[in-house]
N, C-alpha and C positions, 0 to 999 in steps of 0.2 A: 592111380597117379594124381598126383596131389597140381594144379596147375593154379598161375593166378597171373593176371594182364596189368602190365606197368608201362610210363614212360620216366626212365630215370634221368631225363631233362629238364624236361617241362610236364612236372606231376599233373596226372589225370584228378580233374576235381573234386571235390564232394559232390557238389550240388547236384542235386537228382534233376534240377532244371539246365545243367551245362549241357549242351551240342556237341563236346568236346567227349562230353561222361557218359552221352547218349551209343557215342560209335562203340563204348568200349566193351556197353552194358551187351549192343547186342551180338559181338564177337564171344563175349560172356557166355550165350546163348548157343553159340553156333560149336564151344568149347566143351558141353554139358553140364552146363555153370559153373564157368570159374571162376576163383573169385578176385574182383577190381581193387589194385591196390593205388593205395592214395600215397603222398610223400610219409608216412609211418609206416609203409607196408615191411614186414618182418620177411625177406628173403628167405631165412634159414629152414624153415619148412616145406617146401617146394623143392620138386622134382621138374616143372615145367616150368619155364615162365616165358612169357610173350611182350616181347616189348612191340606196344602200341606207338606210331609214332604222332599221331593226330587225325582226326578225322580230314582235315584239309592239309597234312602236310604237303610240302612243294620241295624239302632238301630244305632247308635254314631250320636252326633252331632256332624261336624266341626267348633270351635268357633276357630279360629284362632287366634283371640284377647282377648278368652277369654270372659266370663259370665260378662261380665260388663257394665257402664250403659244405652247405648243406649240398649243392648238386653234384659236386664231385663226390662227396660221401652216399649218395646214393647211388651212383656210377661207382662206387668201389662196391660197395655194398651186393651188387649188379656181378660183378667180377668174382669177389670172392665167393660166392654161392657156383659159377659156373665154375668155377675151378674145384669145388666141394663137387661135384658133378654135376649140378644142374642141367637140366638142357634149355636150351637157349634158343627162342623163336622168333623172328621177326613177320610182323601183323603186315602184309599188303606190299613191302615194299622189301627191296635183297640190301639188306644191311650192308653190307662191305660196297656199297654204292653211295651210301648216303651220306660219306665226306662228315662224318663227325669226325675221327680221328685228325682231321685237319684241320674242321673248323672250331677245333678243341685247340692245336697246335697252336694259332693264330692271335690268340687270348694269352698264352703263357706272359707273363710280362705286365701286364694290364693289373690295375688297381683292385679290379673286383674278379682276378683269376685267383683262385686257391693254392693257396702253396702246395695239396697235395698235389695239383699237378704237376709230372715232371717226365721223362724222358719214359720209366719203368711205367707208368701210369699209361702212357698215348702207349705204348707198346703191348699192354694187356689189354688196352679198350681197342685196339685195332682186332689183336687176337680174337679177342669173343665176338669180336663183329664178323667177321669174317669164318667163323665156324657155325655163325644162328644160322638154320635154316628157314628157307621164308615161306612162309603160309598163308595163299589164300583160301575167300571161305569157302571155293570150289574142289578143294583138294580134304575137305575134312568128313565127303561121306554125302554131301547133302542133294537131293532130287529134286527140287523143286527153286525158282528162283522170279523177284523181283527184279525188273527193271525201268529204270527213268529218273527224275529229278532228284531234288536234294531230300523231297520229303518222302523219298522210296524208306529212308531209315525209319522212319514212324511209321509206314503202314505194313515194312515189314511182318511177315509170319517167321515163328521159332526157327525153323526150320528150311527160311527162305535162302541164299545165295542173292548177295544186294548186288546188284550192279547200278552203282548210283553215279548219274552223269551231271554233277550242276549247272542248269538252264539249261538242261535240254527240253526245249518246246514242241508239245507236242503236232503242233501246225507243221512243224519244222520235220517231226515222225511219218505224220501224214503223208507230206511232199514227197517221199521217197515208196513212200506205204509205208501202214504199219508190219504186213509182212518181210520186208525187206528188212525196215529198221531192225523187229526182232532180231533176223537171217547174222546180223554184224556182233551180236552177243552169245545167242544161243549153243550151249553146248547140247550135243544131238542125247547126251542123258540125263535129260533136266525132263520131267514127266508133266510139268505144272509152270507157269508161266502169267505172271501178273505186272499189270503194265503202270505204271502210275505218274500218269501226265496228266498236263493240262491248268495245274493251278499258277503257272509263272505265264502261261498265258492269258489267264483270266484277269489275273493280277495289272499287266501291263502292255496288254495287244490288243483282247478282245474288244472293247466298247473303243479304243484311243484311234484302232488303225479300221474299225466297221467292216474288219475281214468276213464274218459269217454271223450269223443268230447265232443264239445259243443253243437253239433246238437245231440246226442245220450244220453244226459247228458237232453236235454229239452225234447227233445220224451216222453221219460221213465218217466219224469217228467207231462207231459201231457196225457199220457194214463193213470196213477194213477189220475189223477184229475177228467179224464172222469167218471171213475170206482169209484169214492168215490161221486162225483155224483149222478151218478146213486143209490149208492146204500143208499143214505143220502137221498135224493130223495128233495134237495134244491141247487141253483146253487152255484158257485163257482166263483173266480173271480182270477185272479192270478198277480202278482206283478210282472213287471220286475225289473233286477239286478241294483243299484243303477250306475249313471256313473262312471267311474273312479277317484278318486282322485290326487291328484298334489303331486309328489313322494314326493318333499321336505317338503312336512307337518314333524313336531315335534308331536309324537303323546307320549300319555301315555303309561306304559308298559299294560294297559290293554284294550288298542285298539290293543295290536300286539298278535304274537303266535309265543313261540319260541323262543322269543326274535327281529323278524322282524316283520316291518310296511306290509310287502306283499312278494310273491314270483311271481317271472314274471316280465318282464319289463311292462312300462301302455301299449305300442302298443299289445301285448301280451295281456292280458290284457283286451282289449278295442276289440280288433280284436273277442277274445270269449265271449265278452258279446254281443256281436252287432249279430252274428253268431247265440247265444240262443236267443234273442228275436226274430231275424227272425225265428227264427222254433217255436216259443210260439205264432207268429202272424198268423200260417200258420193254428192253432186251432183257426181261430177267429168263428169261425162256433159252436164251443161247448162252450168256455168260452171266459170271457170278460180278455181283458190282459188289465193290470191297469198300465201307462207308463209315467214318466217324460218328461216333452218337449223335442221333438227331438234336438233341437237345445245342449239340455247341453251334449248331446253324443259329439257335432261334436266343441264344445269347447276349446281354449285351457285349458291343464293344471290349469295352477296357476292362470286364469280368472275366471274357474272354483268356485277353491278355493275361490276366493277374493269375488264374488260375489253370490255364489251358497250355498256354504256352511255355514257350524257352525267356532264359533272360532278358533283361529290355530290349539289346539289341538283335534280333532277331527274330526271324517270320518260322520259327517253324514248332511244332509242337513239344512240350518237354516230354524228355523220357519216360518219364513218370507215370506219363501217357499213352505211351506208346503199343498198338495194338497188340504188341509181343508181351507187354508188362500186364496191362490192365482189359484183355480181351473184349473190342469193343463188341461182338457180335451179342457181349448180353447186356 
């Protein structure tokens, strides 16, 4: 079966460094490598297709430009292939909920709506909406799974099940335990379990609010892991804190808190992350610590950035990168 992962709205990008092109590559993955199509992708050879709808969708399209012809032409394009047979998937979310056909309605009339849009048009883009069925990556086979922050998508394994929550902190994991916390995700056939918190706390809690050391802060963190462990009775695996990032990044206001990109200078910074992984490595004996190249610690800043990371505006690492792309353990 011939499969490939689109959004015939808002085209999934090239760049190996979008956040966007990151979720898709690694549904890619969870798919047995399908392939990512971009606004040229050729529907007509495909038996499967998955429309992606964004790694952060919320229900709105972003049409910037507007519903007009190139997006309708790939929403037809979308169409005619399901109607040729294809079968029709929707990635994370139940299509026939997500109000395009309405919020496609709503634009008829408008300057930059395409004239194919028309009555037959919203009547076949409801149809195929409503016959995708929806997939997530828990239903495709997989035993083993990630769970935590926004940077779970980068430390991802092939083979993982992401369950990514953004900002969830892990002080905030802790407070409940991290037994517990697991207890609110875990499916009871997931054999392998990897936790990856802590970097949005290092980022903007740990040094601002003097909640704990960093060696007191990982301890407490690591007897919880043992203890959820044991009493899960599958192992665990744990994610170290992402490196630091290059202060002059421009970020969105919803990479900040507060209204700030971070608190702490990076030496600051960089000094308590290095501090926690070494007391995270000091458990190498009960769990496995899951670690980016040593090298991107010892980094500059903005080399960092230019080469490590995602586009300007944001904190997280590029695809390209990514432990499932580029396997950091060699």
């Amino acid at each position: 079966m011939t499969t490939i992962i689109i959004n015939p709205f808002t085209s999934i990008p090239k760049s190996e460094k979008s956040h966007v092109r990151g979720w898709s590559m690694v549904w890619s993955q969870k798919l047995g490598g399908a392939d990512v199509g971009t606004k040229d992708a050729d529907l007509s050879n495909y038996d499967m297709i998955c429309i992606d709808h964004g790694v952060n969708f919320s229900g709105s399209m972003n049409l910037f430009g507007g519903f007009n012809d190139e997006v309708a032409t790939r929403v037809l394009d979308l169409i005619n292939a399901w109607k040729s047979g294809a079968k029709v998937y929707s990635l994370d979310h139940d299509a026939a909920y997500c109000n395009y056909t309405e919020q496609v309605s709503k634009r008829i009339g408008a300057k930059t709506t395409s004239d194919l849009v028309d009555f037959d048009f919203l009547e076949d883009l409801e149809s195929m909406l409503k016959s995708a069925e929806t997939l997530h990556m828990n239903h495709v086979g997989l035993s083993t799974m990630i769970l935590g922050d926004s940077h779970s998508v980068a430390y991802s394994g092939k083979t993982d099940v992401i369950n990514r929550i953004n900002g969830q902190l892990l002080y905030s994991a802790m407070k409940i335990t991290i037994h517990d916390f697991i207890l609110g995700y875990k499916d009871t056939g997931y054999k392998h379990i990897t936790l990856c918190l802590g970097s949005i706390d290092i980022r903007f809690h740990a040094l601002h609010e003097k909640r704990m050391s960093a060696k007191d802060f990982a301890t407490k963190y690591a007897e919880q892991v043992i203890d959820a462990q044991d009493k899960l009775g599958i192992p665990i695996s744990v994610c170290a804190p992402v490196p630091i990032e290059f202060e002059e990044r421009r970020l969105p206001k919803t990479g900040q808190y507060n209204g700030v990109n971070f608190n702490g200078s990076r030496e600051e910074r960089l000094a308590y992350t290095m501090e926690f992984i070494e007391t995270l490595d000091a458990y190498c004996c009960d769990f496995d610590l899951i670690m980016p190249p040593k090298d991107w610690y010892e980094m500059d800043g903005e080399k960092y950035a230019k080469d490590i990371m995602e586009l300007s505006s944001s904190v997280h690492i590029a695809p390209k990168n990514y432990r499932s792309i580029i396997n950091w353990s060699k």
